[in-house]
C-alpha positions in Angstrom: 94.5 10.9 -56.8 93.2 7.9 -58.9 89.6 7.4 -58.8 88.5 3.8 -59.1 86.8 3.4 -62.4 84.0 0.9 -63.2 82.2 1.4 -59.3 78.5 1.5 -58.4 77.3 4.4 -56.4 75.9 2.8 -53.2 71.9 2.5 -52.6 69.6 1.7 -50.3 66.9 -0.9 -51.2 64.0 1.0 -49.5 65.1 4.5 -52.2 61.9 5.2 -54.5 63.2 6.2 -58.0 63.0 9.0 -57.0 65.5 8.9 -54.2 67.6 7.0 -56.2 68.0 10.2 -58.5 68.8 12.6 -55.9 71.8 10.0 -54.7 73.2 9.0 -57.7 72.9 12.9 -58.7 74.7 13.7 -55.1 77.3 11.6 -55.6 78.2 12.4 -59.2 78.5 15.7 -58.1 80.9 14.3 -55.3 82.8 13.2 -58.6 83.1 16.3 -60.2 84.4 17.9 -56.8 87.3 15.5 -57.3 87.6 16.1 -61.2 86.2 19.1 -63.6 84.9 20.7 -60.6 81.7 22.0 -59.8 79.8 25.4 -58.8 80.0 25.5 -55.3 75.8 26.6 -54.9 74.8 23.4 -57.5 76.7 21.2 -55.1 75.6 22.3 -51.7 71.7 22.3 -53.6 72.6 18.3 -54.4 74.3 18.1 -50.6 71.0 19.5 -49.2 68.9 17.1 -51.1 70.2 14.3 -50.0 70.5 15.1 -46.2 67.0 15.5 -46.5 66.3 12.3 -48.5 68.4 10.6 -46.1 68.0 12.3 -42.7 69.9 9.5 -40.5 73.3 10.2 -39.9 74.5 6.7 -39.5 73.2 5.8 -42.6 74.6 9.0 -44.2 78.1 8.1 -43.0 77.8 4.7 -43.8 76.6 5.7 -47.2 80.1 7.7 -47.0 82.2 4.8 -46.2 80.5 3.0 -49.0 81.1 5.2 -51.6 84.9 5.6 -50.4 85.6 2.0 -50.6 84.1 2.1 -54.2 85.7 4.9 -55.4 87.8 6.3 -53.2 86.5 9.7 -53.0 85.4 10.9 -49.7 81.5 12.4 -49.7 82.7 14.3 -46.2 85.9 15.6 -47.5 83.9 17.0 -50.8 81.2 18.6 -48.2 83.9 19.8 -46.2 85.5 22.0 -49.0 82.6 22.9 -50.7 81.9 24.7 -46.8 85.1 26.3 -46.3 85.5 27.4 -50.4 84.2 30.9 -50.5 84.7 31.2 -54.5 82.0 30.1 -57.1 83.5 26.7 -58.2 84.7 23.8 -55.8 87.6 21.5 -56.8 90.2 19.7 -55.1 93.6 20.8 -56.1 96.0 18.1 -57.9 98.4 17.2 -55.5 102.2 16.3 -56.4 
């Protein structure tokens, strides 16, 4: 999979710093998923985060679709692995 290079993470105006952190955090750790890889517990902790920084699901997936068009890496795909992966690290397997 190519990853689009040169994109910005997307944020919400209203985000403290704060907030900011946590997502840009989250969604490096989306990254990694896609990459290096990443211990499973780190990125569920940096999932949980930002579910409760940003409790609304409509913004959450919209966040998603977002970061997807920028990237082209799927925050619900990387979630849904990091679930279903029962060892310590979490990575998406090179296809081809």
């Amino acid at each position: 999979m190519k990853i689009s290079e040169n994109f910005e993470y997307p944020l919400l105006p209203e985000w403290t710093t704060t907030e900011i952190i946590t997502a840009s955090e989250f969604y490096e750790a989306v990254e990694k998923v896609y990459t290096t890889g990443i211990d499973r517990e780190e990125f569920l902790t940096k999932h949980k985060k930002f579910l409760q920084m940003e409790p609304a699901i409509m913004t959450q997936k919209q966040l998603d679709r977002d970061f997807e068009q920028a990237s082209r890496l799927s925050i619900y795909q990387a979630v849904k692995l990091a679930k279903a992966t029962t060892g310590k690290r979490v990575k998406f397997k090179e296809k081809g």
